[in-house]
DRENDO-1510 file (C-alpha; in Angstrom, 1 decimal, always signed):
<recs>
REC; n; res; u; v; w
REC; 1; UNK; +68.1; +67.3; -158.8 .
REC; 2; UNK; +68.5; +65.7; -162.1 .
REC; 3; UNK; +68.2; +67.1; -165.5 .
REC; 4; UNK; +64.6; +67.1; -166.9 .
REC; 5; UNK; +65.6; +64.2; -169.6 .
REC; 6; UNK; +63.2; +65.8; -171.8 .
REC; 7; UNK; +64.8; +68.3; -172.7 .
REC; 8; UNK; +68.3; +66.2; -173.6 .
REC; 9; UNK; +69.8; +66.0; -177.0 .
REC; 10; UNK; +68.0; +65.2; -180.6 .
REC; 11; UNK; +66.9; +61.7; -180.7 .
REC; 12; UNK; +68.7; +59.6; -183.5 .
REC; 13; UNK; +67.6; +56.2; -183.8 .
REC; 14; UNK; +70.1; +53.5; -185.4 .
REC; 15; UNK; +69.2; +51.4; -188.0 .
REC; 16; UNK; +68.6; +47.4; -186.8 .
REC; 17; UNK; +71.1; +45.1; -187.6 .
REC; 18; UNK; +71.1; +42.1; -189.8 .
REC; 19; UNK; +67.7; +40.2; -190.9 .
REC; 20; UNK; +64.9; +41.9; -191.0 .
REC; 21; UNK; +62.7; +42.7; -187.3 .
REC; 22; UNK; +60.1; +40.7; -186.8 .
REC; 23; UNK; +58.3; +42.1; -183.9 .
REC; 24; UNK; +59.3; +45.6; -182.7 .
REC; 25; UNK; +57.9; +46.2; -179.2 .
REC; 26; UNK; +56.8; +49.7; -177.8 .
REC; 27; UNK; +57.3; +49.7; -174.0 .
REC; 28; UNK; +57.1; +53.5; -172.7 .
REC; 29; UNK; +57.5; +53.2; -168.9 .
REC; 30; UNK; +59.1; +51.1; -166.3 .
REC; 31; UNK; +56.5; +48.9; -165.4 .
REC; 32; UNK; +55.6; +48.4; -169.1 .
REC; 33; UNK; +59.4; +47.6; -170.0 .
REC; 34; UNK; +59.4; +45.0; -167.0 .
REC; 35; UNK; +56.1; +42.9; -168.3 .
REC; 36; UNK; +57.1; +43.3; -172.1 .
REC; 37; UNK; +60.4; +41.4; -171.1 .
REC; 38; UNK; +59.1; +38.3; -169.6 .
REC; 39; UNK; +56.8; +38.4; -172.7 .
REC; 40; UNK; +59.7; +38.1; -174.9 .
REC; 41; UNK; +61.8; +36.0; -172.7 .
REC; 42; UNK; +58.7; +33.2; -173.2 .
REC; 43; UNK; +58.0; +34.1; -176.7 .
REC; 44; UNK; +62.1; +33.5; -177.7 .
REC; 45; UNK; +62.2; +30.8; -175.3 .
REC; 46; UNK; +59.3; +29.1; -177.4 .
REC; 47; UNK; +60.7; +30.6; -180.7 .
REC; 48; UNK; +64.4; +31.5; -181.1 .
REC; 49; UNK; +64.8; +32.3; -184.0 .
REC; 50; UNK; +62.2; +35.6; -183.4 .
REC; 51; UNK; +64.0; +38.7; -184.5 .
REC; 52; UNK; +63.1; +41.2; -181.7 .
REC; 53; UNK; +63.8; +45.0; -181.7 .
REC; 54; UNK; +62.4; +47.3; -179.0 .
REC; 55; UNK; +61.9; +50.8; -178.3 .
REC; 56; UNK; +61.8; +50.2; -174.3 .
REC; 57; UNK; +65.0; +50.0; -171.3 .
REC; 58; UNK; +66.9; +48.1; -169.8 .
REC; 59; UNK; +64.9; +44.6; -169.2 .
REC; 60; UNK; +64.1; +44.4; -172.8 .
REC; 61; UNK; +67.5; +45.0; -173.4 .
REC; 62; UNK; +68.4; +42.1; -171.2 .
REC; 63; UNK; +66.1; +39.2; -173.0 .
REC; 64; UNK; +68.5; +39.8; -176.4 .
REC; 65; UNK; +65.8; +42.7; -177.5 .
REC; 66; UNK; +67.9; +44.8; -179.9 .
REC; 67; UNK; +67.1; +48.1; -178.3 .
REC; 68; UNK; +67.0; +50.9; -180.6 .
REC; 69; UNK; +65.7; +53.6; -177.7 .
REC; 70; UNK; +65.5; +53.6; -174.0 .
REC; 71; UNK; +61.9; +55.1; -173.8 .
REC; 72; UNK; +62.5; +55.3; -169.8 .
REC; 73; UNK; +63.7; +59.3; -169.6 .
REC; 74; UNK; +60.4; +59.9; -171.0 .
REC; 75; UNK; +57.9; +58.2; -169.1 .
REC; 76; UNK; +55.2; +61.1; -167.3 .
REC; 77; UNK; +52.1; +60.8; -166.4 .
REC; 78; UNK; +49.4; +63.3; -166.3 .
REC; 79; UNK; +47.2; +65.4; -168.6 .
REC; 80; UNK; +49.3; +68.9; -167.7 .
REC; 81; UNK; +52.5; +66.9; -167.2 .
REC; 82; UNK; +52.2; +65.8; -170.8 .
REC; 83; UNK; +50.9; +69.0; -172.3 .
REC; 84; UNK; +54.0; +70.5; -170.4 .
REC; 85; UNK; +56.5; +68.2; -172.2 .
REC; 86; UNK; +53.7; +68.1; -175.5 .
REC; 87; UNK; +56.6; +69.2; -178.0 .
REC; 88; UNK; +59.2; +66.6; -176.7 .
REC; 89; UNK; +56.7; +63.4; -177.0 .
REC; 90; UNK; +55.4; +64.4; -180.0 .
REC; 91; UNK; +59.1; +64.7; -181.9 .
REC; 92; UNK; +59.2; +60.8; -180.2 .
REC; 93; UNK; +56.1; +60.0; -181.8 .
REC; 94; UNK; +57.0; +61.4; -184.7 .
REC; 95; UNK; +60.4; +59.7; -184.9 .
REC; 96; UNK; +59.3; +56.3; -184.0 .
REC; 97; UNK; +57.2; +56.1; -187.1 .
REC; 98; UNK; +59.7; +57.2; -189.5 .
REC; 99; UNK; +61.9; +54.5; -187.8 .
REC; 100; UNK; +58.6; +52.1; -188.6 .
REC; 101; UNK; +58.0; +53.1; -191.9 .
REC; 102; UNK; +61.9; +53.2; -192.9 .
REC; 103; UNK; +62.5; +49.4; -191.4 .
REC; 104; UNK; +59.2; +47.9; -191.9 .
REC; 105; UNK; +59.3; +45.1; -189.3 .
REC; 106; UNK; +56.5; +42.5; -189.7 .
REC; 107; UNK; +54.4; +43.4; -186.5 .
REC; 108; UNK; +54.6; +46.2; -183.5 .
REC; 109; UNK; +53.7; +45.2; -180.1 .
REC; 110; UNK; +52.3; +48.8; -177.8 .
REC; 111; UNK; +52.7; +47.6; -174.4 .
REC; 112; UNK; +49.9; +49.7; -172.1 .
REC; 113; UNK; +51.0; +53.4; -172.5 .
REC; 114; UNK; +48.0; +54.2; -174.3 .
REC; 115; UNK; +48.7; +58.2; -174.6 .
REC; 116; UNK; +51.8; +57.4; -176.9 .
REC; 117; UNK; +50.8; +54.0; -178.1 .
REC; 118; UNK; +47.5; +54.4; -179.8 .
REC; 119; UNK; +49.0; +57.8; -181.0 .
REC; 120; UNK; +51.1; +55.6; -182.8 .
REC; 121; UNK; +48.6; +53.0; -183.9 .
REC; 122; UNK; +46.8; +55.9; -185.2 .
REC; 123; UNK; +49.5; +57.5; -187.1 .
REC; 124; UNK; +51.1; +54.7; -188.6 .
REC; 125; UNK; +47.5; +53.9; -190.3 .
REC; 126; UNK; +47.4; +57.2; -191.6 .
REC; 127; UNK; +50.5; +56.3; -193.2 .
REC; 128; UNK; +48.4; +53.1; -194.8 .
REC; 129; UNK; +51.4; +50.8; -193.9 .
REC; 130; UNK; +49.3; +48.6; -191.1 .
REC; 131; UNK; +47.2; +45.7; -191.6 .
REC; 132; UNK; +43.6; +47.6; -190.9 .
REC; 133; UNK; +44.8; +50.5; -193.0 .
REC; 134; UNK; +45.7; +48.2; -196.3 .
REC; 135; UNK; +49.2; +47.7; -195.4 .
REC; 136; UNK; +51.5; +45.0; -194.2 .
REC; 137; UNK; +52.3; +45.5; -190.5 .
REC; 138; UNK; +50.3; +43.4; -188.2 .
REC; 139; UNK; +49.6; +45.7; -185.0 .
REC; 140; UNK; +49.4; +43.4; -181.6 .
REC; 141; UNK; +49.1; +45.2; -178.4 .
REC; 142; UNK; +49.4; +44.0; -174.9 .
REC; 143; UNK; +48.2; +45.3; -171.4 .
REC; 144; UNK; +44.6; +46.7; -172.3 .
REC; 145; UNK; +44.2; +50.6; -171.9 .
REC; 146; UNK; +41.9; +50.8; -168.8 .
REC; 147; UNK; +39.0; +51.6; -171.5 .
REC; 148; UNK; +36.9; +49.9; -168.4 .
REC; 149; UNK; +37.6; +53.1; -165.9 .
REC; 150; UNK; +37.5; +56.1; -168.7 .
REC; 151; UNK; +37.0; +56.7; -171.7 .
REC; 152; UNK; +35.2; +53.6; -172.8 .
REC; 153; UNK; +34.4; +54.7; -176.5 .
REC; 154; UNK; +38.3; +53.9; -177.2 .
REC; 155; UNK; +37.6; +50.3; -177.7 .
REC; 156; UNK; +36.1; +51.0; -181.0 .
REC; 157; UNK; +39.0; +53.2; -181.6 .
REC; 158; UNK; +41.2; +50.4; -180.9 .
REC; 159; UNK; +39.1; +47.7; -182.7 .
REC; 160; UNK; +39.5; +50.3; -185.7 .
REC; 161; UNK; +43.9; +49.9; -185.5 .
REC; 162; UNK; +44.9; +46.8; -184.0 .
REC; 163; UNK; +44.6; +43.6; -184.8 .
REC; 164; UNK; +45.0; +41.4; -181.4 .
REC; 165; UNK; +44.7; +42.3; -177.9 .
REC; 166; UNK; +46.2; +40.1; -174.9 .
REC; 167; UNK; +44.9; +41.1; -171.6 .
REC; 168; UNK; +45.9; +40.5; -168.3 .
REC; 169; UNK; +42.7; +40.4; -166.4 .
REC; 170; UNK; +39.6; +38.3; -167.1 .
REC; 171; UNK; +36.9; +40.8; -167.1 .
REC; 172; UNK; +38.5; +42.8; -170.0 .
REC; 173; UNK; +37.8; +40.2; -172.7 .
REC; 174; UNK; +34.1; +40.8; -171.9 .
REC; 175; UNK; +34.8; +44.8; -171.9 .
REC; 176; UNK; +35.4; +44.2; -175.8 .
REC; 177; UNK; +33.2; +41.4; -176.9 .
REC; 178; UNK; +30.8; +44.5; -178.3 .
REC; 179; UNK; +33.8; +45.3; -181.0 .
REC; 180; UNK; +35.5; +43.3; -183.6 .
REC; 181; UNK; +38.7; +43.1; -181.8 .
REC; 182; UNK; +40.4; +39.7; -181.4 .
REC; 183; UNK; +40.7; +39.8; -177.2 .
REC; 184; UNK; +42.8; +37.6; -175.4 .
REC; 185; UNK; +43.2; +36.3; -171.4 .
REC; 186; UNK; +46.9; +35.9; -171.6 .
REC; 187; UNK; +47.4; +35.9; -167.6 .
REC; 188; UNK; +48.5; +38.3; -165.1 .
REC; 189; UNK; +52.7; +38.7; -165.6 .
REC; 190; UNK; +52.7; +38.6; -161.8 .
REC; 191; UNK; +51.4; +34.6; -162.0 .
REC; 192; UNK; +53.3; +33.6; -164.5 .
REC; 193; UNK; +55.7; +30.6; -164.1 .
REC; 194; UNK; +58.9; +32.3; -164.1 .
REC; 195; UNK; +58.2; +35.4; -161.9 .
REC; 196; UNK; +59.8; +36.4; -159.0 .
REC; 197; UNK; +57.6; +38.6; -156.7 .
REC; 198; UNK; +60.7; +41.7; -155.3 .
REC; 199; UNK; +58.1; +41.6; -152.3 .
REC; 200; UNK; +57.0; +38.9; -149.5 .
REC; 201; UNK; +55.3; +39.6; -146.6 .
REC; 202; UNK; +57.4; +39.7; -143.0 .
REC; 203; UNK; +55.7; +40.1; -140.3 .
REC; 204; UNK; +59.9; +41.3; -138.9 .
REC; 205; UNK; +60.1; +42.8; -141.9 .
REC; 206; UNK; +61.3; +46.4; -143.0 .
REC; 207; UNK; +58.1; +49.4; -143.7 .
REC; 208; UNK; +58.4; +49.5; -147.6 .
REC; 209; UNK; +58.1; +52.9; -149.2 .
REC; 210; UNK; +57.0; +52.6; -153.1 .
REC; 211; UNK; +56.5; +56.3; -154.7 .
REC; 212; UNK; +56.0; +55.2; -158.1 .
REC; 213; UNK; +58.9; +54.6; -161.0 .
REC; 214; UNK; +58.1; +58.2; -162.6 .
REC; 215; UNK; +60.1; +60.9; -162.1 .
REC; 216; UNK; +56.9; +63.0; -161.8 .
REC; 217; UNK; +55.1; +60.9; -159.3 .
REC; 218; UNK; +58.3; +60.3; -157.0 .
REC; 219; UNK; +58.4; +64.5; -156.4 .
REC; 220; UNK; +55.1; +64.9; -155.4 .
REC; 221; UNK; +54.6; +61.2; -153.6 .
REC; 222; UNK; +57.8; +60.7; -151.9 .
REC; 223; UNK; +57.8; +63.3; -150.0 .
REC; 224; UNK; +54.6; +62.4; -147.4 .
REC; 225; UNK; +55.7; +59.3; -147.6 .
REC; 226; UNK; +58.8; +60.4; -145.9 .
REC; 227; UNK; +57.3; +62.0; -143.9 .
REC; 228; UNK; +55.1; +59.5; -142.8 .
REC; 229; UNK; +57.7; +57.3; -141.8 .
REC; 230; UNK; +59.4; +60.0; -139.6 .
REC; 231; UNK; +56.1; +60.0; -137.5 .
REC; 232; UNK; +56.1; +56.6; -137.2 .
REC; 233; UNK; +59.6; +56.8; -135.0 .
REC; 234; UNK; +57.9; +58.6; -132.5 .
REC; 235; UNK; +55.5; +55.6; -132.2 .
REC; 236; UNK; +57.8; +52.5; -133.1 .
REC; 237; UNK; +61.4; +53.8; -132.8 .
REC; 238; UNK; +63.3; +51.3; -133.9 .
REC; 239; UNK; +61.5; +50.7; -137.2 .
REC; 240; UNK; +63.3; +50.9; -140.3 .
REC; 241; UNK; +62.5; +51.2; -144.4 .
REC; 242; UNK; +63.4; +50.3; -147.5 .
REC; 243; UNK; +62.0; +52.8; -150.8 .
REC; 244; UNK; +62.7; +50.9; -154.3 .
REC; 245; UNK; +63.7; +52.8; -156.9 .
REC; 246; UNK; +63.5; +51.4; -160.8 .
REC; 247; UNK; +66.8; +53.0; -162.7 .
REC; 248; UNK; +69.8; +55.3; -161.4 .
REC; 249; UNK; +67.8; +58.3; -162.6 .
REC; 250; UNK; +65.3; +58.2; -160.3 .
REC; 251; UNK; +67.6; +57.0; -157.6 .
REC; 252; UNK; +69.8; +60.3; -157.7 .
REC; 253; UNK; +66.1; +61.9; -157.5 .
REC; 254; UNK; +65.3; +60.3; -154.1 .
REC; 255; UNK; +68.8; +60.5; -153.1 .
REC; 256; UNK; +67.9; +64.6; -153.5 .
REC; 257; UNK; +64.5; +64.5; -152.0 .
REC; 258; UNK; +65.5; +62.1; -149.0 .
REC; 259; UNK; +68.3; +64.8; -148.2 .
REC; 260; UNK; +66.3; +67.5; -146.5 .
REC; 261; UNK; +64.9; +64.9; -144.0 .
REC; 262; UNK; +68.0; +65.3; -142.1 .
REC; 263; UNK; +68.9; +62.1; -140.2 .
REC; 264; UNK; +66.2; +60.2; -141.9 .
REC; 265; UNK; +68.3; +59.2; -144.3 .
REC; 266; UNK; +69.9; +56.4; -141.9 .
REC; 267; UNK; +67.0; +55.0; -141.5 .
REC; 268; UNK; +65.6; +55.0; -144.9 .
REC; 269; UNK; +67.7; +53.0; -147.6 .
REC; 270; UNK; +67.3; +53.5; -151.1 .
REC; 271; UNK; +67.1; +49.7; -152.8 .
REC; 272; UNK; +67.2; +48.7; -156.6 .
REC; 273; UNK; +64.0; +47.0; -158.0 .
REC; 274; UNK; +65.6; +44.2; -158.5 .
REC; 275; UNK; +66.2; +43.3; -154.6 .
REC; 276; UNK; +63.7; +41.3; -153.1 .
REC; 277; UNK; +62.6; +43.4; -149.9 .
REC; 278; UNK; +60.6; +41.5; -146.8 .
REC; 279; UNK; +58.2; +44.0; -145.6 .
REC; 280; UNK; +55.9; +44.6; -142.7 .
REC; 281; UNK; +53.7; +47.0; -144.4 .
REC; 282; UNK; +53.9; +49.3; -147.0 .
REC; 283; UNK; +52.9; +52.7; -148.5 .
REC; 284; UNK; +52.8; +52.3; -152.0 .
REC; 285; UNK; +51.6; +54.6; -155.4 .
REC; 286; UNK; +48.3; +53.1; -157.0 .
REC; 287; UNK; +50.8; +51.9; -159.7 .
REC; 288; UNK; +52.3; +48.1; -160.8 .
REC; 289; UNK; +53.7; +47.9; -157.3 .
REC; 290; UNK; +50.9; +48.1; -155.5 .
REC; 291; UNK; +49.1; +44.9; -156.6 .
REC; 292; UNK; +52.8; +43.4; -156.3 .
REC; 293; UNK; +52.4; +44.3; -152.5 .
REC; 294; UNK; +48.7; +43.1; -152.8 .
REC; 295; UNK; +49.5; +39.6; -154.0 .
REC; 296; UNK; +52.3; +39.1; -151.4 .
REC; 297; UNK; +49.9; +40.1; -148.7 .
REC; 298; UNK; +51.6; +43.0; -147.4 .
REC; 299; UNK; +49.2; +45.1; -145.2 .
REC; 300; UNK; +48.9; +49.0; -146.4 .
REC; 301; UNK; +47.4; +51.7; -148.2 .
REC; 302; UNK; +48.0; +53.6; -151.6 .
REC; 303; UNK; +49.2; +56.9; -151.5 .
REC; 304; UNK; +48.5; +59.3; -154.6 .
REC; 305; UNK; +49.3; +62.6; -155.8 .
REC; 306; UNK; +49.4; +64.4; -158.7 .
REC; 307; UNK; +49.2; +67.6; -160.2 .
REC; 308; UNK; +45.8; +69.8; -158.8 .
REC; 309; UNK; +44.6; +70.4; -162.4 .
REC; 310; UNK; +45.4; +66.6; -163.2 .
REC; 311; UNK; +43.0; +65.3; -160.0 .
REC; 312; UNK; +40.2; +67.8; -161.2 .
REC; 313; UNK; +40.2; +66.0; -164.7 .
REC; 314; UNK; +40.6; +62.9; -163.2 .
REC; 315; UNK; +37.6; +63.4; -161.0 .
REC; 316; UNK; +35.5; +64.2; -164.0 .
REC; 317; UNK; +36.2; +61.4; -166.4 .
REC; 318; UNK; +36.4; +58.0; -163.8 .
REC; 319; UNK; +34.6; +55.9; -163.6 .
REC; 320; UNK; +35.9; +53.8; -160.9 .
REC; 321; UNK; +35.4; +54.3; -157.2 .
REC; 322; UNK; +39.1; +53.1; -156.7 .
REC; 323; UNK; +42.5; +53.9; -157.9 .
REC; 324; UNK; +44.5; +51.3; -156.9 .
REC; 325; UNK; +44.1; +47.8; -158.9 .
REC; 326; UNK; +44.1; +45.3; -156.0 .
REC; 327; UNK; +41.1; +47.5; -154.9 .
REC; 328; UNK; +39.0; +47.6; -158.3 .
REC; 329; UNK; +39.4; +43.5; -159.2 .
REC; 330; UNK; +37.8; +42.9; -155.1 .
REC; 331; UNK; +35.2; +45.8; -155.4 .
REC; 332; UNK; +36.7; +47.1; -152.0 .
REC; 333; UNK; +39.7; +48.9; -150.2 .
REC; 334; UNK; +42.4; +46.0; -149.8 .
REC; 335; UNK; +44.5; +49.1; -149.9 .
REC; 336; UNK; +42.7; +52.5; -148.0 .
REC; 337; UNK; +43.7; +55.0; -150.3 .
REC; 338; UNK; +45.1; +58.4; -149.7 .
REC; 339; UNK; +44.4; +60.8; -152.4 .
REC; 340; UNK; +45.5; +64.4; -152.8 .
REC; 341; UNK; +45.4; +66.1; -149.2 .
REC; 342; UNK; +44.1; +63.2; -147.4 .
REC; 343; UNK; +47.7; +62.0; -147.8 .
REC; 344; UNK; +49.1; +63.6; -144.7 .
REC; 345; UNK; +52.0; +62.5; -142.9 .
REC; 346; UNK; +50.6; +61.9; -139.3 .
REC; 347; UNK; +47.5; +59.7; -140.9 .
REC; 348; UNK; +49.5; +57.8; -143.2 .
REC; 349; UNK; +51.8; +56.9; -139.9 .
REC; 350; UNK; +49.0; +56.3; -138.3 .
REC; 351; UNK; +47.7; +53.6; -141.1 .
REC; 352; UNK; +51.4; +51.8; -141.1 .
REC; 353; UNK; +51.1; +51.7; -137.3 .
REC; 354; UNK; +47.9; +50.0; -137.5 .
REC; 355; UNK; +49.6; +47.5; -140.3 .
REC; 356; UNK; +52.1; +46.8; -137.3 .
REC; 357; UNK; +50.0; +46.0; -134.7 .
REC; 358; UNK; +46.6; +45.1; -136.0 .
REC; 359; UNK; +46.1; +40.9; -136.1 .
REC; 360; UNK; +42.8; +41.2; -137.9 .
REC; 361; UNK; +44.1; +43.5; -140.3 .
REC; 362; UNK; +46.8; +41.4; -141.3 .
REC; 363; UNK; +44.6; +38.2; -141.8 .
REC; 364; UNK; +42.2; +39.9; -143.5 .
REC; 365; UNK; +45.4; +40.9; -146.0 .
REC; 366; UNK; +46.0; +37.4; -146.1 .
REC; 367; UNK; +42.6; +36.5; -147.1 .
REC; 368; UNK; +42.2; +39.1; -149.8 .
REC; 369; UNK; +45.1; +38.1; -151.3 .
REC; 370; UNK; +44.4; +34.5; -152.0 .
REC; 371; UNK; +41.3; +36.2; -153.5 .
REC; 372; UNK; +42.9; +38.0; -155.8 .
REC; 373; UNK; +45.3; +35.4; -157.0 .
REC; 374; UNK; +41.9; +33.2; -157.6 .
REC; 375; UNK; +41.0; +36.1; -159.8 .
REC; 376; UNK; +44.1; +36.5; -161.6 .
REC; 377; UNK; +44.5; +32.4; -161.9 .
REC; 378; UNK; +46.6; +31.3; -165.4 .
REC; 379; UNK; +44.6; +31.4; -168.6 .
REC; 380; UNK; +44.4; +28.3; -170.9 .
REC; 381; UNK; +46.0; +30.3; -173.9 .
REC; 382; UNK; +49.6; +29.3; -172.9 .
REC; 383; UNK; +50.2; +33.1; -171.4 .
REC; 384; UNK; +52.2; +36.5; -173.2 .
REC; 385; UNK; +55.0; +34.6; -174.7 .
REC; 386; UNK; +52.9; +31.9; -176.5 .
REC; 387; UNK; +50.3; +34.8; -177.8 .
REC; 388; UNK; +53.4; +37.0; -178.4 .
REC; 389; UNK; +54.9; +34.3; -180.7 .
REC; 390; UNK; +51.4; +32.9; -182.6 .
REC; 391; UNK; +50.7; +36.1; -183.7 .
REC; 392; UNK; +54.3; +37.5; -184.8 .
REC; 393; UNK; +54.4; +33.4; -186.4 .
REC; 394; UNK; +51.2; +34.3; -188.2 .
REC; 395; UNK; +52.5; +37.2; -189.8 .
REC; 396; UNK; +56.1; +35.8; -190.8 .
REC; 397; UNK; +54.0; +32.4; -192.4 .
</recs>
């Protein structure tokens, strides 16, 4: 198993080289560091001359984003899992606002993450440096805090610390128009001009396996899903899989988990994110992937599991009646979803058999997903680059 990266050396963030930053971005997690990029790709494509830092991984990195931390070792989800690892983020925190308040770029852009990002927010106002707290630093932040599913009071909060939102679905400007926050439609990252979906539908296609991009997640998620797909042999035996993993981290941690499944392990292969996969149907986590999968119009059903203490919370403070986002924007389950126990191996088999076989099932996917891409049509504000840009512009004018 890998090493809990948690627990790796003292972090010692370098200075930023030449000029001045103008926009640091705050990506936390995989998904995060994937739809922060393609912001800054646009926003440099529009404006060059943008001095960009980022605390985030490796697609920042790859847009010319002076990265000054790769955030991904640390990206967990969960109440407990966090309380677990408390003393860890918290010296992060901690040392991402003395590297703030040291270098003083003109704006920070959070990018979702909210249990470290508005942490952040809130810290670096205590410190009086930010724009709502008398200071200088412009605070933008992209990908909304689901404030719509639980706790709905941080909208004030947020309206409090940061200065522009951009959202990427259309109900969430309405979620905020009782607050003083400037809210923006910017569009969905998945429609945007330049993006490749890593998934189309094929009806010849492999079963995808998507366990999530957190170490966390993939331990208690891949597992079943493994399983799963063993069952499905005895049914369709010569179907094969595909399970995507997002960095070399987490593909040594699926390379351990897949191990103890025996010969499996032929049938199963271990892909990078950046492959584009043609599936037949797919098991996915309720995460980023799973509207991916829901857009392309692959048939399936959301698998989630998480710690027992975690669900019990969970239970108490949605609510949502779905976990999986395809599911909340149509008000129904595109995706049935597995949660906790239900997720058993045979059913779960039993649902990608169905995604085989079923005709009506797969139209229907069709359908829904045409839907959704209605929902999630382009914006008139020019998207995340052009809001990323006019508000970092605004600041440097």
């Amino acid at each position: 198993m890998p090493t809990d990266p948690l627990v790796l050396s003292p972090f010692s963030f370098p200075a930023p080289t030449g000029s001045n930053v103008d926009v640091l971005i705050v990506a936390g997690e995989h998904s995060g560091d994937e739809h922060a990029a393609r912001m800054v790709s646009a926003a440099l494509k529009r404006n060059p001359t943008l001095k960009v830092a980022a605390m985030g991984g490796a697609n920042l990195k790859s847009t010319g984003a002076e990265l000054i931390c790769d955030m991904m070792p640390y990206a967990i989800v969960g109440i407990f899992e966090v309380l677990k690892h408390y003393n860890e983020l918290k010296k992060l925190r901690d040392e991402i606002v003395k590297w703030i308040l040291k270098y003083r770029p003109s704006a920070v852009c959070f990018v979702d993450y909210p249990g470290l990002n508005l942490r952040l927010a809130k810290k670096l106002a205590e410190h009086g440096v930010t724009t709502k707290s008398g200071g200088d630093i412009r605070l933008l932040y992209y990908i909304s805090p689901q404030v719509w599913a639980w706790r709905a009071k941080r909208r004030f909060e947020m309206a409090g610390l940061i200065d522009t939102l951009g959202v990427i679905f259309p109900f969430e400007v309405k979620t905020f128009e009782d607050t003083e926050l400037e809210t923006t439609f910017v569009g969905h990252p998945f429609l945007a001009e330049n993006y490749q979906f890593p998934t189309t539908y094929d009806a010849d296609g492999d079963v995808l396996l998507l366990p999530g991009s957190r170490s966390g997640a993939i331990g208690r998620i891949a597992p079943v899903m493994f399983q799963a797909f063993g069952e499905l042999l005895r049914d369709q035996n010569d179907a094969r899989a595909k399970c995507i993993y997002a960095s070399d981290t987490l593909k040594e941690l699926l390379e351990s988990i897949l191990s103890q499944f025996g010969d499996l392990k032929e049938r199963i292969e271990l892909v990078p994110n950046s492959t584009v996969v043609k599936a037949s149907s797919v098991l996915t986590s309720s995460g980023t992937m799973s509207l991916n999968c829901a857009l392309s119009g692959i048939p399936g059903a959301v698998v989630y599991r998480v710690h027992p203490l975690t669900y019990l919370f969970g239970k108490m403070v949605l609510k949502i009646p779905y976990i999986g986002i395809a599911n909340i924007l149509l008000h129904k389950a595109f995706y049935p979803e597995f949660i906790q126990r239900a997720a058993k191996a045979r059913v779960l088999a039993d649902e990608l058999l169905d995604c085989l076989k079923n005709a009506s099932r797969i139209e229907q996917t069709s359908e829904l997903s045409r839907k959704l891409r209605t929902i999630l049509d382009k914006p008139a504000s020019g998207g995340a680059g052009a809001w990323l840009d006019k508000n970092v512009s605004k600041e440097r004018s």
